[in-house]
PAKE-860024 format. One record per residue (C-alpha): x, y negated, z; residue number from 1. Coordinates in nm, 2 decimals, always signed. Each point is the difference from the previous one (the first is absolute). Layout:
BEGIN
> X;Y;Z;NUM
...
# end
This chain:
BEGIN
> +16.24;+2.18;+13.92;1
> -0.21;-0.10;+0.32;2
> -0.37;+0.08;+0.02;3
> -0.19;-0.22;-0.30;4
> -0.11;-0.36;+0.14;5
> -0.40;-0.05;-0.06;6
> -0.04;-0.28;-0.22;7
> -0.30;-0.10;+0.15;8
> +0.19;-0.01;+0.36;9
> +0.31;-0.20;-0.17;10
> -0.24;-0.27;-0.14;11
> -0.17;-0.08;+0.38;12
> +0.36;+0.03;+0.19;13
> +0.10;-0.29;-0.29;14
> -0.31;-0.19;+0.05;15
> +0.09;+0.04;+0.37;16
> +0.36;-0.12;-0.02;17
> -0.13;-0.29;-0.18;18
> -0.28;-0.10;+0.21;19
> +0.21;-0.08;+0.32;20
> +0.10;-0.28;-0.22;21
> -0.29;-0.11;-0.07;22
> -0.26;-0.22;+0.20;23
> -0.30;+0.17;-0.14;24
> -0.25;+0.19;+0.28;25
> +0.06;+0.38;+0.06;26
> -0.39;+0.07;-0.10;27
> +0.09;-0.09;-0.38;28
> +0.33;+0.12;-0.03;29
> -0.17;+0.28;+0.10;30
> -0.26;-0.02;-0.29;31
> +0.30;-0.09;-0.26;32
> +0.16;+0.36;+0.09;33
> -0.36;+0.20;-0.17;34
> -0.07;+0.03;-0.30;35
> -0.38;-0.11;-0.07;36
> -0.13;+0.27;-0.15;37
> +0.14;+0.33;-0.15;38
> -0.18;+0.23;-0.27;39
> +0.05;+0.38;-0.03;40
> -0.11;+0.16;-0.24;41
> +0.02;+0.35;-0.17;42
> +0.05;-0.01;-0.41;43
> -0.12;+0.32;-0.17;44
> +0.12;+0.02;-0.38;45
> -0.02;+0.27;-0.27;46
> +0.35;+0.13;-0.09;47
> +0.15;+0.07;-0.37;48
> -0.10;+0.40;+0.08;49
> -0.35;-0.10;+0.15;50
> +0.07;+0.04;+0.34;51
> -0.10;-0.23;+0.24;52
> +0.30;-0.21;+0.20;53
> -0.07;-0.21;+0.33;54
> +0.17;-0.30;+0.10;55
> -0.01;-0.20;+0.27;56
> +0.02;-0.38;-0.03;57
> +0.04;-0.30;+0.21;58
> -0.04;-0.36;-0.05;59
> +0.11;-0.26;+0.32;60
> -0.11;-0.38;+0.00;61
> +0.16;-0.08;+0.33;62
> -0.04;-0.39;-0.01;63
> -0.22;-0.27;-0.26;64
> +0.04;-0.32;+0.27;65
> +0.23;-0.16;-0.30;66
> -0.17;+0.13;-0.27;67
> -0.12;+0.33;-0.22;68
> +0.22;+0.31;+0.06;69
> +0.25;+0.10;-0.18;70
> +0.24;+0.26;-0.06;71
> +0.10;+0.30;-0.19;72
> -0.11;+0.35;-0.11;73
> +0.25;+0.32;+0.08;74
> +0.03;+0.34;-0.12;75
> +0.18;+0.24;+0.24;76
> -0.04;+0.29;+0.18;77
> +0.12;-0.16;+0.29;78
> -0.29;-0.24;+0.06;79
> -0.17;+0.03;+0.34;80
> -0.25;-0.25;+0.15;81
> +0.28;-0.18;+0.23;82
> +0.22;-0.03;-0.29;83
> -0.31;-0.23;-0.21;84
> -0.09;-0.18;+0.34;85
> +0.36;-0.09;+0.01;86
> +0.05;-0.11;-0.33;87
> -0.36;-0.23;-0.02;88
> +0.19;-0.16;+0.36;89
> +0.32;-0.05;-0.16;90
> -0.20;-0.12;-0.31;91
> -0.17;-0.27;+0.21;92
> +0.30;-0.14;+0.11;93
> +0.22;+0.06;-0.31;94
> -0.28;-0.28;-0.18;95
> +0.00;-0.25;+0.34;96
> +0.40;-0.04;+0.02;97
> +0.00;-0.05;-0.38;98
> -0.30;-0.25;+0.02;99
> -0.28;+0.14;-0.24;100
> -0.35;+0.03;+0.09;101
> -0.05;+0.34;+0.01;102
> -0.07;+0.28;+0.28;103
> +0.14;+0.30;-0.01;104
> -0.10;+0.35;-0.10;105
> +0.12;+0.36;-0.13;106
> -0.11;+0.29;-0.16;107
> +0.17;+0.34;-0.03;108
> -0.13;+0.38;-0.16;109
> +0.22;+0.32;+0.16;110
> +0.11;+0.08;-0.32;111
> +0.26;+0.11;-0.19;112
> -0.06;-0.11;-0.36;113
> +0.30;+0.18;-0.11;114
> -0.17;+0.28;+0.02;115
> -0.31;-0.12;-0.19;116
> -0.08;-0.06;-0.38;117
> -0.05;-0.36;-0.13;118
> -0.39;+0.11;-0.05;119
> -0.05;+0.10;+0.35;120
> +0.20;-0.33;+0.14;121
> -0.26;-0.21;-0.19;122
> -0.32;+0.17;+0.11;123
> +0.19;+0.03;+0.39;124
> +0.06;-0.39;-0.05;125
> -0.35;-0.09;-0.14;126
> -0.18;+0.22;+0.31;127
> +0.20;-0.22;+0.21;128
> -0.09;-0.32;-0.13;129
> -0.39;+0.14;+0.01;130
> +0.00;+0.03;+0.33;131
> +0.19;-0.39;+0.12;132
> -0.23;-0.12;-0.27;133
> -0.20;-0.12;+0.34;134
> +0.31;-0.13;+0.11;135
> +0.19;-0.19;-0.26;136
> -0.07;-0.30;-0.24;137
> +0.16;-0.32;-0.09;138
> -0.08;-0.18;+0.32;139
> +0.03;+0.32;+0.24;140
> +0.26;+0.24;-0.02;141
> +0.27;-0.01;-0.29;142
> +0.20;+0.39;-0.03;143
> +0.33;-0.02;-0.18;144
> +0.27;+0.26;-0.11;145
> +0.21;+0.15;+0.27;146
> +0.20;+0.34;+0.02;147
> -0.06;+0.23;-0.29;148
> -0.26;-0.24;-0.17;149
> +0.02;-0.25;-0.22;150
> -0.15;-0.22;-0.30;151
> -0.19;+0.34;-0.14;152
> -0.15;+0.04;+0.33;153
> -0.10;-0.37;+0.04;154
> -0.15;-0.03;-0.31;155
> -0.21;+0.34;+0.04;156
> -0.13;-0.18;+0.33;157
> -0.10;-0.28;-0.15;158
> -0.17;+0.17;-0.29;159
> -0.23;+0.20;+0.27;160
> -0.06;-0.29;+0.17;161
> -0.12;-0.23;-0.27;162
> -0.18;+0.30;-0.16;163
> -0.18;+0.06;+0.27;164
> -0.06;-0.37;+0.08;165
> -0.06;-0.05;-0.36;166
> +0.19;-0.31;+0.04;167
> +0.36;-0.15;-0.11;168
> +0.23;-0.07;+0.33;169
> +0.35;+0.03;-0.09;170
> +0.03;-0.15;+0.32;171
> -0.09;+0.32;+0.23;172
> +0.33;+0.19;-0.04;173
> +0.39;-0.11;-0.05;174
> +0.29;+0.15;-0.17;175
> -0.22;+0.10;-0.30;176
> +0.21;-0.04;-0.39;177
> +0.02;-0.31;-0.19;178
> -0.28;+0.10;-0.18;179
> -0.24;+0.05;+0.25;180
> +0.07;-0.30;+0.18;181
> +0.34;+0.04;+0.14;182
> +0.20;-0.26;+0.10;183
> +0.37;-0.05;-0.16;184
> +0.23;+0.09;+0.24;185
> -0.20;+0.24;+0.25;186
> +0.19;+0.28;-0.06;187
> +0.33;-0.15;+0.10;188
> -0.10;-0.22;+0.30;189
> +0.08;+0.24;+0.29;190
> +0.36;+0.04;-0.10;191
> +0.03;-0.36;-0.08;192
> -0.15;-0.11;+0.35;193
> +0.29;+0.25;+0.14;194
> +0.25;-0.13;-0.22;195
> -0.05;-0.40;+0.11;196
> -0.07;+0.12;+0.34;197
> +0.36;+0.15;-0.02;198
> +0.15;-0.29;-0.12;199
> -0.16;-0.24;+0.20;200
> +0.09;+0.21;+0.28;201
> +0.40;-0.03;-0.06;202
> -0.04;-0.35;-0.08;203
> -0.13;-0.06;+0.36;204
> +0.30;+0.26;+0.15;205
> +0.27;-0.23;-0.19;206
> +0.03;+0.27;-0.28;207
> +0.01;+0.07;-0.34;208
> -0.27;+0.26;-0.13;209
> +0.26;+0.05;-0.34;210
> +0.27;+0.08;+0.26;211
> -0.23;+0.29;+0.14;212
> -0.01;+0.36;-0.01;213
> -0.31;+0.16;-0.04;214
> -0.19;+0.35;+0.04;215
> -0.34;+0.06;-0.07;216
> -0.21;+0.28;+0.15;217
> -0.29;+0.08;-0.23;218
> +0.04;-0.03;-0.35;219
> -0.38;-0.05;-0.12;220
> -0.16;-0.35;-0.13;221
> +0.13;-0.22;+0.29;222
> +0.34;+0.16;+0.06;223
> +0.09;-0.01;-0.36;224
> -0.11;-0.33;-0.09;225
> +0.15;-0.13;+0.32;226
> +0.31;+0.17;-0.06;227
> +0.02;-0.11;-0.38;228
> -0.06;-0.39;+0.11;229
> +0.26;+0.04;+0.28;230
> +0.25;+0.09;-0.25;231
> -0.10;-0.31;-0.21;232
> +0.09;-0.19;+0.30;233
> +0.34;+0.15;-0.02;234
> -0.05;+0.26;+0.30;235
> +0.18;+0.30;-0.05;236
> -0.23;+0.29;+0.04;237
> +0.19;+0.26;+0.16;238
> -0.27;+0.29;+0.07;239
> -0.35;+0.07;-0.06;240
> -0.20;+0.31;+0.10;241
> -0.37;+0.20;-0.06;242
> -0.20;+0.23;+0.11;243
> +0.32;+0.26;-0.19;244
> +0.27;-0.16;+0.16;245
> +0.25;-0.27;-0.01;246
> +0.27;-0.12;-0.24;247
> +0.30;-0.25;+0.09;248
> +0.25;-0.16;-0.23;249
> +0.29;-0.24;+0.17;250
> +0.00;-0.27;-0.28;251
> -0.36;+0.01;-0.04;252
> -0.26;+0.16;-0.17;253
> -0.20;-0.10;-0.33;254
> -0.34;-0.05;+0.12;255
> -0.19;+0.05;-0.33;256
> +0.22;+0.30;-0.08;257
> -0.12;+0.13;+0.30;258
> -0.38;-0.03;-0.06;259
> +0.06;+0.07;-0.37;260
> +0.13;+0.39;+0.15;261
> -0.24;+0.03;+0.26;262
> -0.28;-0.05;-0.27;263
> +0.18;+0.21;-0.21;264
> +0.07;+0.29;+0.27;265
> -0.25;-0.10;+0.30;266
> +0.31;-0.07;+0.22;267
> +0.25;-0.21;+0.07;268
> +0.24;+0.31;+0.08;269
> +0.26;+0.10;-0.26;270
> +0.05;-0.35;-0.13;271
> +0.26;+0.01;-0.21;272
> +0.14;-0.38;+0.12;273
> +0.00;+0.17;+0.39;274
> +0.33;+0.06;+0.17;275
> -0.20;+0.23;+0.30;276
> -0.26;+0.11;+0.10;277
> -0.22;+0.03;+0.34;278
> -0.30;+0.01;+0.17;279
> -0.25;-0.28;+0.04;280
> +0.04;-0.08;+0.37;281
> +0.35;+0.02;-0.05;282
> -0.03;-0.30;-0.24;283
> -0.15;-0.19;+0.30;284
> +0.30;+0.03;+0.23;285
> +0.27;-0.15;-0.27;286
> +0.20;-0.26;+0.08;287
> -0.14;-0.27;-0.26;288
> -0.10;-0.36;+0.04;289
> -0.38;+0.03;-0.06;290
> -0.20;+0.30;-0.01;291
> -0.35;+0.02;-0.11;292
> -0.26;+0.26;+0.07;293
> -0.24;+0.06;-0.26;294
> -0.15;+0.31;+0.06;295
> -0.27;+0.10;+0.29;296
> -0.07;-0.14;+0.33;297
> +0.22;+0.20;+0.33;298
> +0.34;+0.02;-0.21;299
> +0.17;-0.17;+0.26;300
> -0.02;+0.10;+0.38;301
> +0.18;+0.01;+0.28;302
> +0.23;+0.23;-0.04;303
> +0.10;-0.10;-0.35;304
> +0.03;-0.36;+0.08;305
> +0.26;+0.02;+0.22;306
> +0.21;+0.17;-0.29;307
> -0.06;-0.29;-0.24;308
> +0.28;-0.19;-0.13;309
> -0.19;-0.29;-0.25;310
> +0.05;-0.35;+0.16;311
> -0.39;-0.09;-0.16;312
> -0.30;+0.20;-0.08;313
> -0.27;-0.16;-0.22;314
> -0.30;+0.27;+0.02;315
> -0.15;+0.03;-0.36;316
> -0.24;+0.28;+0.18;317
> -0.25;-0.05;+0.19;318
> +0.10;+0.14;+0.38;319
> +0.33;+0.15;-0.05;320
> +0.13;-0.07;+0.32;321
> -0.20;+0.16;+0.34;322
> +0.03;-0.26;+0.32;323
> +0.25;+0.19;+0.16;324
> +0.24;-0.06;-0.33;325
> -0.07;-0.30;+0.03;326
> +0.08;-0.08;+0.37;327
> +0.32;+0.18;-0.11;328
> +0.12;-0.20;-0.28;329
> -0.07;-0.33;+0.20;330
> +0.24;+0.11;+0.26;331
> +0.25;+0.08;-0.29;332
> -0.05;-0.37;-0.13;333
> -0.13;+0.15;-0.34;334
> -0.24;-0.23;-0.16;335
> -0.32;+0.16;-0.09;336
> -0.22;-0.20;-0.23;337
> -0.33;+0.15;+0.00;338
> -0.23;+0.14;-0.25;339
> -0.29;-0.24;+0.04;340
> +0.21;-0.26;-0.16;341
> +0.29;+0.18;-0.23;342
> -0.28;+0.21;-0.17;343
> -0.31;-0.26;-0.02;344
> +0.10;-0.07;-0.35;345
> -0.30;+0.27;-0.11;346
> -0.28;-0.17;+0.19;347
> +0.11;-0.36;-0.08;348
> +0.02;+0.10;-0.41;349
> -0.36;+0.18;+0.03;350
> -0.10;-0.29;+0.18;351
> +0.10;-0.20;-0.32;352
> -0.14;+0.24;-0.20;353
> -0.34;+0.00;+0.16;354
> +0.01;-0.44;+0.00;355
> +0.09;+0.08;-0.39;356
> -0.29;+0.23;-0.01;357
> -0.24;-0.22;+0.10;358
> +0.10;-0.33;-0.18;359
> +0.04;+0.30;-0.30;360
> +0.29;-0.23;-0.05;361
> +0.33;+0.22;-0.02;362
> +0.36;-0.16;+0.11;363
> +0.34;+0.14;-0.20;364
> +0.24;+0.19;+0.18;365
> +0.24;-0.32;+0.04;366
> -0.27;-0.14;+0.24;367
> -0.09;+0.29;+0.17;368
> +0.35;+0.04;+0.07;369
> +0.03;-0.36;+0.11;370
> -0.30;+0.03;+0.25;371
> +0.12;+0.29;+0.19;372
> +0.32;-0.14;+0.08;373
> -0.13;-0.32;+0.09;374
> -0.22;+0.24;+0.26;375
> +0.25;+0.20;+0.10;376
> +0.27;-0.26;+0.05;377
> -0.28;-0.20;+0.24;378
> -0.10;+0.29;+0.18;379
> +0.38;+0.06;+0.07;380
> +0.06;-0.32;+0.14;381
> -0.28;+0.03;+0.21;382
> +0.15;+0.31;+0.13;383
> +0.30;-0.12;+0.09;384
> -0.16;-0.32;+0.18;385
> -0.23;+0.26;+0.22;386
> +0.34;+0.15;+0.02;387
> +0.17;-0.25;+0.19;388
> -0.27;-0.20;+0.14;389
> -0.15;+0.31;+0.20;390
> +0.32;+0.16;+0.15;391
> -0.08;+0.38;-0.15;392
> +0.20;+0.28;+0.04;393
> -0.03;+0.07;-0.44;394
> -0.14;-0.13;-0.30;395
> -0.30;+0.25;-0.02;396
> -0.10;-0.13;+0.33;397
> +0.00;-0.33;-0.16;398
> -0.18;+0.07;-0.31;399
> -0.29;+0.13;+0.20;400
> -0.01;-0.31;+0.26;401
> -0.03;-0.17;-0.35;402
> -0.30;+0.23;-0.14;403
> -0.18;+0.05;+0.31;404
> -0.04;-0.34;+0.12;405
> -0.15;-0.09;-0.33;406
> -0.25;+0.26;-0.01;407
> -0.06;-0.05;+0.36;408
> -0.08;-0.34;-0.11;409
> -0.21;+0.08;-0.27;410
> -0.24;+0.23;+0.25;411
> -0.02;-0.24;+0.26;412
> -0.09;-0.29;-0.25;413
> -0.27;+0.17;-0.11;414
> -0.17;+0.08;+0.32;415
> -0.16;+0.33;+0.13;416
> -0.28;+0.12;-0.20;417
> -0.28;+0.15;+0.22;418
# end
């Protein structure tokens, strides 16, 4: 692999590739490419054996001109201050091209909760939400889940914040469980986004998504659940991969049989239903119709795109592709549909979970369901109109000419504030 793209570098080249599209003045394209403001901060928690661990923390709001921030929440050892600038950017636009008023925003620990008890998690997770306290609230900045976190994390959040606030505001976090205020539906919405972005995708090439063969790099909530509706669309899924490895069956694989064993073992490796096995970036050079990457941003460069064989790519992660991939796979007349539309399903269903948390009027999963693909079948067709309309070398290119001008709109509506 070729020297790791910086995400923060990949996000302004895009903005750039979009902008000469665009007639919007250099001075706030320029503005649009920065976040607004960036905390740092260090965490110090007591550990099970009374030690003291430090952890250093980040929280991005890189753009409120159509609304409060919004985005997720990671756990990695692998978060860096680029990486959560990137993500807030990718964020802002990932709610514009799907029409929402919301900014966008994203937080991150270096951590690897793996190698941390459920007790030290919670009081890591509550420190956190101590210090956005300042930060976040109903109206300001919304966190959701995002690598390694999820509902328990959400609802930890928000019982620090309303503690401390002495308040109720289901309203300042997403992704949290049913109980707590969840929406119906959250926890599937990335992979669905990915799946109707899929199909929609092949109905616009003159194909058939059931006629298509499928592999799937990451095998966590979106790849799975992506995978697994795939498959109800009659897809075969041919290959999926983890962080272990990757596991390919000709006739197709059972996608629930598959999660059942990696919950069972950790992996997806040694599947029984598997006819080989390989590594992960070997899964993303098979010849298949559709491949999706689900994992972490940079799977995809250079090098490695001019060895992929999939006719599409619907990007169920957030920045799997560098620029130079993607220059590549243009040339190769593969047809990249980009994350800031195939994995918006997240924001858009904690967007309808924070409208059901403050009308405290809850929608069943049949209408949830219903809403996002209304949103994400719109947004689609506004793609492919930016598509054709604008003469642009790809469809990422087009999603952002979409997302930028509206949030370039949005600023300059509103004026200059002294």
């Amino acid at each position: 692999m070729a020297e790791e793209a910086n995400p923060f570098e990949s996000l302004q080249e895009q903005i750039d590739d979009a902008a000469a599209y665009l007639d919007v003045d250099a001075d706030v394209i320029e503005r649009l490419k920065h976040p607004e403001r960036v905390l740092e901060t260090n965490l110090t928690v007591e550990l099970d054996d009374g030690s003291l661990g430090r952890f250093r923390a980040f929280r991005s709001q890189f753009n409120g001109d159509r609304g409060p921030y919004k985005g997720g929440i990671r756990y990695h050892p692998g978060v860096s201050r680029d990486e959560v600038k990137a993500l807030s950017g990718w964020m802002a636009y990932k709610t514009a091209i799907v029409g929402i008023p919301y900014g966008g925003g994203k937080g991150g620990i270096v951590v690897d909760p793996k190698e941390h008890s459920e007790d030290e998690l919670e009081r890591l997770t509550r420190a956190f939400a101590t210090e956005l306290r300042p930060l976040i609230g109903e109206d300001r900045d919304i966190p959701a889940p995002d690598v390694n976190t999820g509902q328990r994390e959400m609802n930890w959040i928000k019982d620090t914040y309303e503690t401390l606030e002495n308040t109720t505001a289901p309203g300042v976090i997403t992704g949290k469980a049913i109980e707590s205020g969840g929406s119906a539906g959250r926890v599937e919405a990335t992979g669905r986004s990915t799946m109707l972005t899929a199909r929609e995708a092949f109905d616009y090439l003159g194909r058939d998504v059931s006629d298509a063969t499928v592999a799937v790099q990451g095998y966590g909530n979106a790849g799975w659940i992506a995978a697994n509706l795939l498959e109800e669309q009659d897809a075969t899924v041919v290959a999926v991969s983890d962080s272990s490895g990757a596991i390919y069956a000709e006739a197709g694989l059972d996608t629930q049989a598959v999660r059942d064993h990696k919950d069972e073992t950790g992996s997806v490796v040694d599947f029984e239903g598997a006819e080989e096995e390989f590594s992960g970036e070997e899964l993303l050079t098979l010849d298949v119709d559709l491949l999706v990457p689900a994992a972490l941003e940079n799977a995809i460069d250079e090098e490695l795109a001019r060895e992929v064989e999939a006719d599409v790519i619907v990007e169920a992660a957030n920045g799997p592709l560098t620029p130079d991939a993607d220059e590549v796979l243009t040339e190769r007349d593969v047809h990249v549909f980009p994350d800031i539309l195939a994995n918006a399903g997240g924001v858009t269903v904690s967007y309808f979970e924070w409208v059901q948390n403050r009308q405290r009027f809850y929608w069943d999963e049949e209408r949830v369901n219903e809403e996002l693909e209304s949103v994400i079948v719109n947004a689609f067709e506004e793609l492919v109109e930016a598509y054709e309309s604008h003469d642009v070398p790809n469809f990422r290119t087009a999603a952002y000419v979409v997302a930028i001008g509206r949030v370039a709109q949005a600023f300059e509506e509103s004026g200059v504030f002294p």
